[in-house]
C-alpha positions in Angstrom: -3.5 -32.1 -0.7 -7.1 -30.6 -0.4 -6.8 -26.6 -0.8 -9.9 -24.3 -0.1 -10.8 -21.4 -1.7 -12.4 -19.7 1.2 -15.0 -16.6 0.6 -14.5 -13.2 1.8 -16.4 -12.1 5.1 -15.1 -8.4 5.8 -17.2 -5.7 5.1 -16.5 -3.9 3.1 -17.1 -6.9 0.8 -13.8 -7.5 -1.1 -14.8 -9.1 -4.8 -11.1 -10.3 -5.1 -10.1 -14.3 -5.1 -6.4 -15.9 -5.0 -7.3 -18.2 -8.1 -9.6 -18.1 -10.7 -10.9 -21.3 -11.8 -8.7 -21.6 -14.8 -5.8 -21.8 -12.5 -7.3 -23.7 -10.0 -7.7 -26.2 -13.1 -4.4 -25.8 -14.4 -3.1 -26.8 -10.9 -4.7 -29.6 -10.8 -3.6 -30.5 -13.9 -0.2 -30.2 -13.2 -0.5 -31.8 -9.9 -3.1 -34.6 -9.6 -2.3 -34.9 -5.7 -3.8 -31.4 -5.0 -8.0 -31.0 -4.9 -9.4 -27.7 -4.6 -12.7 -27.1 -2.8 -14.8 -23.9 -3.6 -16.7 -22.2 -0.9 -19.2 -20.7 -2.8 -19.5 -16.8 -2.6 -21.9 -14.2 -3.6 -19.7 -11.3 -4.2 -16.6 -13.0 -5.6 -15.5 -11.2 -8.9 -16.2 -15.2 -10.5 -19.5 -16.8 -10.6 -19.7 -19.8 -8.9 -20.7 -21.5 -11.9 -17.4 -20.9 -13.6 -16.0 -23.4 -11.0 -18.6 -26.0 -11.1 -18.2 -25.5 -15.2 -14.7 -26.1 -15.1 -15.4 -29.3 -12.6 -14.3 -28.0 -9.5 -15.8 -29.0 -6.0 -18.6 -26.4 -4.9 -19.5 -26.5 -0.9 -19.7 -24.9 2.3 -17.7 -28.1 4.2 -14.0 -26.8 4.0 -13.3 -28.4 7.3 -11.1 -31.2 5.6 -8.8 -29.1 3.6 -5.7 -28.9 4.6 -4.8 -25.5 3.2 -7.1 -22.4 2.9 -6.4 -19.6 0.5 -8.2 -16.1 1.3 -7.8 -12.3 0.9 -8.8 -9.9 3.8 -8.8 -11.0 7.3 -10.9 -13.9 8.1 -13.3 -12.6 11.3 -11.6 -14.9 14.5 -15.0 -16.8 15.4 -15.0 -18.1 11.2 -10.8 -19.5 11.9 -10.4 -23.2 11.9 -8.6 -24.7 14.4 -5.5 -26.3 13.2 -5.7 -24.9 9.8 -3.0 -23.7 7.3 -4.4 -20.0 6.2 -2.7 -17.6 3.5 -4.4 -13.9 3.6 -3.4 -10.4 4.4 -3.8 -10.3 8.3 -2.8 -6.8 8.5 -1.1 -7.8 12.3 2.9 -7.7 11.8 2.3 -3.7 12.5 0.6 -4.5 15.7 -2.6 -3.1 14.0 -4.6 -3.1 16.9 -8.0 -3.7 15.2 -6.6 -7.2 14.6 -5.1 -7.9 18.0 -7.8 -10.2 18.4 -7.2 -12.1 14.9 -3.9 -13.5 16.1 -4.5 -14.2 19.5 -7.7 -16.3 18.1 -5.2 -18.0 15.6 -2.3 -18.7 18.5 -5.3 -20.1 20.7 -6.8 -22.2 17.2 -3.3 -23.5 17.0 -3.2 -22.1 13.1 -0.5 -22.1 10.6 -0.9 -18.0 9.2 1.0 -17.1 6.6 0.6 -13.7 5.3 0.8 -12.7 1.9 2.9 -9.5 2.8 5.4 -11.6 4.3 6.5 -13.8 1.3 9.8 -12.7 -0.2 12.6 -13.9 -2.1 16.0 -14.5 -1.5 16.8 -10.7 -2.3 13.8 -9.6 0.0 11.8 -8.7 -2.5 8.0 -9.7 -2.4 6.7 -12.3 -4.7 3.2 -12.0 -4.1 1.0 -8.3 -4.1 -1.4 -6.5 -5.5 0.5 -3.7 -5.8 0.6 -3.1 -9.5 -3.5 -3.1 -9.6 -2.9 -0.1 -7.0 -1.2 2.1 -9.1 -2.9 1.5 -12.1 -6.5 2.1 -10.2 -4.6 5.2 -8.6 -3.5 6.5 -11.8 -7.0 6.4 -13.3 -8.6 8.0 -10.3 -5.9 11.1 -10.6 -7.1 11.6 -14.1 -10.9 11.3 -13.1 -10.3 13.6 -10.4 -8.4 16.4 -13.3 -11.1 15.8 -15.8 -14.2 16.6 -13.7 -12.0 19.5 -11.9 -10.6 21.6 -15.2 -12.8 19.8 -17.7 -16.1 18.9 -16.1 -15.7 15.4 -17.4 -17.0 12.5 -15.4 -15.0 9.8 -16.1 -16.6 6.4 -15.1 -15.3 4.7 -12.3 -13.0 1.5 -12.7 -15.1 -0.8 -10.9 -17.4 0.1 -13.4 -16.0 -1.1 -16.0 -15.5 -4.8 -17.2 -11.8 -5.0 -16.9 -8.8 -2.9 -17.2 -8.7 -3.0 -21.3 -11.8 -1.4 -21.1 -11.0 0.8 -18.6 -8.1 1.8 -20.4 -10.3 1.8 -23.7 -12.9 4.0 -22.4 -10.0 6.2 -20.8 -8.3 7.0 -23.8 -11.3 8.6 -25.2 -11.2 12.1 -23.2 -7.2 12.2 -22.7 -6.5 14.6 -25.7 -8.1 17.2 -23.7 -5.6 16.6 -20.8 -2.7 19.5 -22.7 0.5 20.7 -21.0 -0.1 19.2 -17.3 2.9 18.1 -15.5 2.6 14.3 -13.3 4.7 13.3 -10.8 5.1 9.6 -9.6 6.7 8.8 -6.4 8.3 5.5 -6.5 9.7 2.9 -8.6 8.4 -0.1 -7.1 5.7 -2.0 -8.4 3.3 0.2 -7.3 4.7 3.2 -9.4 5.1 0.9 -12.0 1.6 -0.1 -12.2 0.8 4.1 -12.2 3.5 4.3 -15.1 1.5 1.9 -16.7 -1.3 3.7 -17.2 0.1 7.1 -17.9 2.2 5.3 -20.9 -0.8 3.5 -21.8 -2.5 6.7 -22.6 0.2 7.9 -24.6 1.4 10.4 -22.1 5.0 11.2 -22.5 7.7 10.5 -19.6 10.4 13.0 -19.4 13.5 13.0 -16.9 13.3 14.4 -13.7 15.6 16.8 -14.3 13.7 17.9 -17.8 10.3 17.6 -15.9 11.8 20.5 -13.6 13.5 23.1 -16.3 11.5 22.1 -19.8 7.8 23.7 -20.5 5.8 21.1 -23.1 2.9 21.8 -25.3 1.5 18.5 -23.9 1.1 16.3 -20.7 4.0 14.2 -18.9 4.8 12.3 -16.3 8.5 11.9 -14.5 9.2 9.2 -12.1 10.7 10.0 -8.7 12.9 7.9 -6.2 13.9 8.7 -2.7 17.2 10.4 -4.2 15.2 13.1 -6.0 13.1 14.3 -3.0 15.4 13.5 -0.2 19.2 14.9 0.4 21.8 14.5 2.3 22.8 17.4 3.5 26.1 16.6 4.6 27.4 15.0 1.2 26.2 15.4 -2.0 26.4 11.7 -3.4 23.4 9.7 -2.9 23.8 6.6 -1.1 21.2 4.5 -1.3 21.7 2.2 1.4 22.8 4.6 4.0 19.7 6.4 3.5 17.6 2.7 4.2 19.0 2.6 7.1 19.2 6.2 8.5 16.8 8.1 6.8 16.1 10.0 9.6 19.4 12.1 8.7 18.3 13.0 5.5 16.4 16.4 4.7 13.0 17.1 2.6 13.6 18.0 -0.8 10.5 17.8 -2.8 9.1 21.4 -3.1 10.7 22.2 -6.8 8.5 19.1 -7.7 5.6 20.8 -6.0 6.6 23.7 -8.1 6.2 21.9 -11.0 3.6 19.7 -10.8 -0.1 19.4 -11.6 -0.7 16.2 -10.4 1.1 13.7 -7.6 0.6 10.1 -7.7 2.7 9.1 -4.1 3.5 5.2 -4.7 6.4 5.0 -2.8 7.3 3.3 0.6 8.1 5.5 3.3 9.7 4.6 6.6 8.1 7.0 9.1 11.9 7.8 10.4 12.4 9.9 7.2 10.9 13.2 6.4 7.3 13.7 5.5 7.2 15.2 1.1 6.3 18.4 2.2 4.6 19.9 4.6 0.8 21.8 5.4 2.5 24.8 5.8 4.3 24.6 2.4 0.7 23.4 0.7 0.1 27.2 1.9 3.0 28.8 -0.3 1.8 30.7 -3.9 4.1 28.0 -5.4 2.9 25.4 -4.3 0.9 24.3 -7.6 -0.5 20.4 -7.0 -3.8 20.6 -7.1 -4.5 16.6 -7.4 -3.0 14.2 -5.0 -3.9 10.3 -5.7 -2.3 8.9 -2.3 -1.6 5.2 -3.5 0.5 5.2 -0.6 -2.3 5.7 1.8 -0.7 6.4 5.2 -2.7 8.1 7.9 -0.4 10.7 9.5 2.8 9.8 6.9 4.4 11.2 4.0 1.5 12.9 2.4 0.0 15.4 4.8 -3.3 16.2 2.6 -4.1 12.3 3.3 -6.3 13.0 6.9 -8.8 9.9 6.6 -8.6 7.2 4.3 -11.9 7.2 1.9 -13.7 4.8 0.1 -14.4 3.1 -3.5 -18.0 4.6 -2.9 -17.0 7.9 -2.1 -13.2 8.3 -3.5 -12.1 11.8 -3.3 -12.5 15.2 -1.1 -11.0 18.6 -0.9 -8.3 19.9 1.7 -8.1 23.6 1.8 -4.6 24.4 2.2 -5.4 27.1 4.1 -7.2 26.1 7.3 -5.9 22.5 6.0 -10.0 21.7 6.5 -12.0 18.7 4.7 -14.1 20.5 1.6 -16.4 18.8 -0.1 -14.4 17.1 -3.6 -13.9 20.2 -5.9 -15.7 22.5 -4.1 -13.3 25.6 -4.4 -10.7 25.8 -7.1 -7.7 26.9 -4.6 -8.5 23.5 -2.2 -6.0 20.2 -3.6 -8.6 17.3 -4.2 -7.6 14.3 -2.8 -7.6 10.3 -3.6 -7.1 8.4 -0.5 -8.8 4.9 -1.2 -6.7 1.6 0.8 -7.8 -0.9 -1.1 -7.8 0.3 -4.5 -7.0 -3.0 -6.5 -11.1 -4.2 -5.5 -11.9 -1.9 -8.2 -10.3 -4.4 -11.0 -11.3 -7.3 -9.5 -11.1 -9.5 -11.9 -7.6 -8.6 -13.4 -6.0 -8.3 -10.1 -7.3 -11.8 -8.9 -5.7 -13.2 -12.3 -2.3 -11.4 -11.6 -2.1 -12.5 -8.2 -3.1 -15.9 -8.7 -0.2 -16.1 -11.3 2.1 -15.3 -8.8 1.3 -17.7 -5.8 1.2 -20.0 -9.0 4.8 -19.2 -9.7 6.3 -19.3 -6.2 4.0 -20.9 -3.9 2.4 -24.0 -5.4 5.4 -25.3 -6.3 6.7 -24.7 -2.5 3.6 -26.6 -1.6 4.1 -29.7 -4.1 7.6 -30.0 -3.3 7.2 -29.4 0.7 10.5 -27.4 0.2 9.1 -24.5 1.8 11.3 -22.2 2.1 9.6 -18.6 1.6 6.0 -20.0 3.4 8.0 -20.9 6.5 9.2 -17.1 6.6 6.1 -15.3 6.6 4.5 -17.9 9.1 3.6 -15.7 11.8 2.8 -18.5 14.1 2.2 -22.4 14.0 0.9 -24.7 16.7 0.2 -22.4 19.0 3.6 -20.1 19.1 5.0 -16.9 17.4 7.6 -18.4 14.4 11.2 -16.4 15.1 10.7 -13.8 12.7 7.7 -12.4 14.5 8.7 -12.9 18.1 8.6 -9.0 18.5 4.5 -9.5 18.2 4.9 -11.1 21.5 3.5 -8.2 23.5 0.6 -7.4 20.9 -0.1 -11.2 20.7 -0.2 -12.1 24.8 -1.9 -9.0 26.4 -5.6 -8.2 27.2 -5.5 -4.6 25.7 -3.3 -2.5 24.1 
């Protein structure tokens, strides 16, 4: 089996790669029936070199792999016909930008599987970058509070060499932080990777319930699920799985966190059926006291109303005055909430998450691959030979017509 390690061809550039050539070494290794071939790459996180050093196969002819391993989208005229591609397509939303991306690989007769897709028997994804999210949108809600109350410019986190010293560099300018109150939204990976941080720092975690009635002489964090922000208003235990699958029936309950807080960190999923945290109206009220929102989540128009575009690793963070609900230049006026609204956060570690994520498909897909037992790939196949697979037969509209 002949796998490609294909370069990234979005712009923006994405410096992120599924395997890093120790893995792709390892592999073989392990299974002397798989070859990888490099594509070289300019912006990739890893040198080429380090392939070539480790004696992998360097070259632009990928045409005879059989199975080609990317990040981002690959642009529809660059698809190989007949091909078995792994990346995030960003289609099984209908996102129209990539209408055209499917319909290329349906015509191209392409196997795409996308990373988002692959889950395990409980439904829970084995393969994300979700964990470099948080932890990148943890470290941009504390650069954002530094330069704000402190005028402290911490260094961005592409900027530095890895996460250790991210975190190393980071830890020098926390003890001025004192008795600020974070919330975390989620418990999911993604909040865990924002847990990770904030723990890593040495700043406390208290209970939700504490978080709301105790003052402290020093900065924590609390993590929140949907049970502590959303109620039911009809009974008073939570049900978890009732509010899956109607959350449409449940009511907002977030503003005594908004009360309390100095700084939110959203990380959790949010099903646009359910109730938006709070509201532009309520970012109006005296009480309201967040003044720094790092929206990991990153949903235009969702959960997080301060979130009105997305921005960028260049140019991170701007202001939302809550009273015209207007885009300020970032810290321009100490009443506005700054915001952090960057979608592809885990490009600024690149290096870290490609290692993490390479573990992973490691973990659950090689051997899937080696063993053709493939179970999880065949699930998040949107289509093969030409044809939607089962699972995504509701693309069938987005996939077939001109326009949408």
């Amino acid at each position: 089996m002949k796998i490609g390690l294909i370069r990234e061809r979005k712009f923006p550039p994405d410096k992120r790669v599924a395997f890093l050539p120790e893995q792709c070494h390892e592999i073989q290794i392990n299974n002397p029936q798989i070859q990888f071939y490099i594509e070289p790459s300019k912006i990739r996180c890893i040198p080429d070199e380090m392939y070539l050093g480790l004696g992998l196969e360097l070259g632009n002819n990928i045409q005879d792999c059989d199975v080609l391993f990317g990040i981002k989208e690959v642009p529809p005229a660059e698809l190989i016909e007949g091909k078995v591609y792994f990346f995030f397509s960003h289609t099984i939303k209908k996102q129209a930008h990539n209408q055209k991306l499917l319909q290329t690989a349906l015509e191209k007769k392409i196997t795409l599987v996308d990373y988002e897709c692959l889950v395990d028997e409980k439904g829970q994804r084995t393969v994300a970058f979700g964990r470099f999210a948080g932890i990148v949108g943890a470290y941009n809600a504390l650069r954002m509070w530094m330069f704000r109350f402190h005028e402290i410019r911490l260094k961005p986190a592409f900027e530095c060499g890895d996460m250790s010293e991210m975190m190393n560099y980071a830890k020098h300018h926390t003890p001025v932080l004192g008795p600020i109150k974070i919330a975390i939204t989620g418990s999911g990976r993604v909040g865990s990777g924002a847990m990770e941080v904030l723990k890593g720092l040495g700043i406390a975690e208290v209970e939700p319930d504490d978080y709301l009635t105790e003052t402290y002489n020093y900065p924590v964090f609390t993590i929140l699920s949907s049970r502590h922000y959303f109620k039911d208003p009809i009974n008073e235990i939570w049900d978890e799985k009732k509010f899956r699958i109607n959350p449409q029936d449940y009511e907002g309950h977030f503003m005594a966190f908004a009360q309390s807080s100095d700084i939110l960190i959203p990380c959790h999923y949010w099903d646009p059926k359910a109730p938006v945290l709070f509201s532009g109206e309520q970012t109006k009220q005296a009480d309201f006291k967040i003044k720094v929102i790092s929206d990991v989540t990153c949903d235009l128009h969702g959960s997080i109303p301060t979130t009105i575009r997305t921005s960028t690793i260049e140019n991170p963070f701007y202001d939302i005055n809550p009273e015209t609900f207007e885009e300020m230049p970032a810290f321009s006026n100490k009443n506005n909430i700054t915001v952090c609204a960057v979608d592809n956060l885990p490009c600024e570690l690149p290096y870290d998450a490609s290692h993490a994520f390479g573990e992973m498909l490691m973990h659950h897909i090689i051997p899937e691959l080696v063993s053709g037992n493939h179970v999880s790939i065949k699930k998040a196949a949107i289509c093969k030979g030409g044809e939607l697979m089962p699972n995504f037969a509701y693309l069938e509209d987005f996939a077939y017509k001109q326009e949408l």
